[in-house]
Each structure stands twice: as C-alpha cells, then as structure tokens.
N, C-alpha and C positions, 0 to 999 in steps of 0.2 A: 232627657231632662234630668237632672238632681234635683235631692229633697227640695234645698233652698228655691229655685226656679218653680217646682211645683207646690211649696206652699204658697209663694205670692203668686201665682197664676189664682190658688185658690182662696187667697184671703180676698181679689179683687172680685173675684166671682160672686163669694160672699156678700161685700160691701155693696156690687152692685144691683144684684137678686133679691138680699135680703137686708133685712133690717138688723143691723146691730145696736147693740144699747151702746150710749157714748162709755160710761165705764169700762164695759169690757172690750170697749174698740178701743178706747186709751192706754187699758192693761194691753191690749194686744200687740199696740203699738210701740210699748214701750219694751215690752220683751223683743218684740224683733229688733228694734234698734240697740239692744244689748248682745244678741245674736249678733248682729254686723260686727257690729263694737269690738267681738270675742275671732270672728272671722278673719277680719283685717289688722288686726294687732298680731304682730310675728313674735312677743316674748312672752311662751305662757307663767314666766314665773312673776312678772310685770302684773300678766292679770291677777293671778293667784295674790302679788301683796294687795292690791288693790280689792278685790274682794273680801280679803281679811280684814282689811284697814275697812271698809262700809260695813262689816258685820259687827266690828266692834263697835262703831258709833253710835248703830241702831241697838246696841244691846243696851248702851249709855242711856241712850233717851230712853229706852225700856225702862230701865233701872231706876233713871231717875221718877218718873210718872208714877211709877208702882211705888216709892218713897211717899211721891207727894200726895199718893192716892189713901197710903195707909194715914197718915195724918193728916188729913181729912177726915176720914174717919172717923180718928178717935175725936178728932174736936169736933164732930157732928154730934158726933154721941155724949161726948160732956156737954154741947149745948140743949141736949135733952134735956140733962139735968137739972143744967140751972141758965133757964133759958134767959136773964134778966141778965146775965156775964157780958160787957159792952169788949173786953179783952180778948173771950173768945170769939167774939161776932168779927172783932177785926181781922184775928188769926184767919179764922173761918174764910173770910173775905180774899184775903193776901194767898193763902193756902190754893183757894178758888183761881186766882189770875197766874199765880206760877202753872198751875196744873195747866192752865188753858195754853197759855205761851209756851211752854213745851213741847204740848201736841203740836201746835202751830210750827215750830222750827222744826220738829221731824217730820211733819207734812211738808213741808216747804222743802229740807231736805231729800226728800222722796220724790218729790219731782223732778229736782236737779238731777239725781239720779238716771 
C-alpha cells in the first residue's frame, strides 16, 4: 500500500471505531480533498498560481477586518466619552455590520474552498 491508501484505510477506521468531532472531521475532510485536488492536477505551476491567488484574498479579508476592527475601536472608545453622541452610535452601528459581513464572506469563501 502508499501513504494515500493507508491514510484512508486509516481515516475510515477512525470514523468508524471512533468518534470524531464534526469540526475536525470537516477540517479533515476538506484537507484531503485539497490532497486529491493537488494529486490529480498535472500542472504544478496551475497550482502554485492558484494558491497564490487564495492567499491573497484571505490576506484582503484579513486586512480589511483588522481596518474595521481598529475603528471600531476607536469609536467604542469615543462612545465612552460622550456616550449621548447619536453620530457615533450610528458609526458604531454601520462599523458593527460591515465587520460582521466580512467575516461572513470569508467564511463563506473558506468553504468554497
């Protein structure tokens, strides 16, 4: 047998012996079908752009979150202030649903994945 044959002999042993938590039966699942993915593709430089191109992306959504993270912030902290501010309650607000819609499309993208 090769590695590939004897880790799925061993991941089905697993699955069925033992109990895996859905999470890391999902992470597990989804590396191996990136494993295939990387197996059955005959151009590594096909993969290579393609891995460069999702690293970028995920660096974007990074990027952007840690923006909308820091302002937030600071208008949490000016709503310290002057907590009566109806301006920054709205910022605050708007600040709050981009952050979240964000997350959401790089979750969403991460799946696709």
């Amino acid at each position: 047998t090769n590695p590939a044959q004897y880790a799925m002999i061993l991941d089905i042993v697993n699955n069925l012996l033992l109990h895996v938590e859905p999470k890391r039966k999902e992470h597990s699942e989804k590396k191996q079908r990136v494993r295939f993915q990387l197996e059955i593709s005959s151009n590594p430089e096909e993969q290579r752009s393609s891995i460069l191109h999702l690293q970028e992306s995920l660096r974007q959504h990074v990027l952007q979150i840690r923006q909308l993270e820091k302002q937030l912030y600071s208008i949490t902290k000016s709503l310290q202030d002057e907590s009566r501010n109806e301006t920054l309650h709205e910022m605050h607000q708007k600040l709050q649903d981009q952050l979240s819609q964000e997350k959401a499309d790089m979750q969403r993208r991460d799946r696709k994945s």
